[in-house]
C-alpha positions as CSV (number, residue, x, y, z in Angstrom):
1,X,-1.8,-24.4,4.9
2,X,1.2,-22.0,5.2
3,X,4.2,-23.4,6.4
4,X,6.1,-22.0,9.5
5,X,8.5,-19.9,6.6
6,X,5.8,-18.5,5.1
7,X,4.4,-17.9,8.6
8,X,8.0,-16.0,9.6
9,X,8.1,-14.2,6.5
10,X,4.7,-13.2,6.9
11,X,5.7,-11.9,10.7
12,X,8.6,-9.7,9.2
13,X,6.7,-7.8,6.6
14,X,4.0,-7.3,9.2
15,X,6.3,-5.7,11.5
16,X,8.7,-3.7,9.1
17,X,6.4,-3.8,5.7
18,X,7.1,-4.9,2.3
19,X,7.2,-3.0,-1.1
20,X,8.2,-5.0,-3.8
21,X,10.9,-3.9,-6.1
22,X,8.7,-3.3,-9.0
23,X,6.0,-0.8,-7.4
24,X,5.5,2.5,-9.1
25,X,5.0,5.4,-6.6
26,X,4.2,9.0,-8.2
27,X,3.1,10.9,-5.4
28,X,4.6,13.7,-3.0
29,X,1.7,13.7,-0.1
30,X,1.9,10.1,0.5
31,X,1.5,8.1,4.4
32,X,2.5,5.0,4.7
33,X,1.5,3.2,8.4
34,X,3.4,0.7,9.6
35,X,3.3,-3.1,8.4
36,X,2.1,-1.8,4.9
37,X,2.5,-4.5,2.0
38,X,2.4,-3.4,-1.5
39,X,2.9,-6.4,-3.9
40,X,4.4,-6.5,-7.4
41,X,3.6,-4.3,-9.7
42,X,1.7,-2.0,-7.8
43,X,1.2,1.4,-9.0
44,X,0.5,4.6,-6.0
45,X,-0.1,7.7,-8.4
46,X,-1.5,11.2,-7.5
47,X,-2.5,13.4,-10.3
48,X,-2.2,17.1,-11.0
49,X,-3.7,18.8,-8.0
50,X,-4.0,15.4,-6.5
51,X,-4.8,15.0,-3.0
52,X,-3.3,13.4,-0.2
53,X,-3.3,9.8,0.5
54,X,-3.1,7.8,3.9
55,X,-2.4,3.9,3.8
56,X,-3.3,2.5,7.6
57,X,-1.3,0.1,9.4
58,X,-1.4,-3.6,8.2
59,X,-2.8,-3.0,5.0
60,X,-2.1,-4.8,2.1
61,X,-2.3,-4.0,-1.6
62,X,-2.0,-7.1,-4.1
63,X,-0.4,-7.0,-7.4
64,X,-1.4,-4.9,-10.4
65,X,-4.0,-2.6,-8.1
66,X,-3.8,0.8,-8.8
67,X,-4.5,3.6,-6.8
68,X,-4.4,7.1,-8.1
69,X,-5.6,10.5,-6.2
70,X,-7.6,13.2,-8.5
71,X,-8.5,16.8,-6.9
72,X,-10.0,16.3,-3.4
73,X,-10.9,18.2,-0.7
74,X,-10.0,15.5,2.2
75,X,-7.5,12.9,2.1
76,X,-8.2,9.5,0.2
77,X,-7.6,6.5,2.9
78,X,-7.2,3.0,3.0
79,X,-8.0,2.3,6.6
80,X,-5.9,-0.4,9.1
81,X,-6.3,-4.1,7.9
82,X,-7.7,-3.3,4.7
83,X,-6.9,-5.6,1.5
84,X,-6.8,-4.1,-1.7
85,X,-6.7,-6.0,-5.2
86,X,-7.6,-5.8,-9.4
């Protein structure tokens, strides 16, 4: 059960987004939509001749996930509402 903080605090980050302090992001062809939450720890890296990477609106990626773009011809995505974890 999530109290009504949690449920206000849940609210805000869905409406402005969250990245926590200690995320790691390496990459110079990145979109973020809106409402994106990237939890503690998190690590967005794009290697040489990496591709681009689109994160939809309202998704979430939980702590310690990392997600890292090699050579590609079309743009790695994480569509809207998607939840991504370890």
């Amino acid at each position: 059960m999530v109290s009504a903080h949690g449920r206000k605090e849940e609210l805000r980050w869905r409406t402005r987004g969250y990245i926590a302090p200690s995320v790691t992001i390496y990459h110079r062809d990145l979109q973020l939509g809106t409402g994106v939450f990237i939890d503690e720890r998190a690590v967005i890296f794009q290697r040489k001749a990496g591709g681009p990477a689109k994160i939809g609106n309202n998704v979430c990626i939980y702590r310690d996930t990392i997600l890292e773009t090699g050579e590609a011809r079309r743009p790695r995505r994480a569509k809207s509402s998607t939840h991504l974890t370890v």
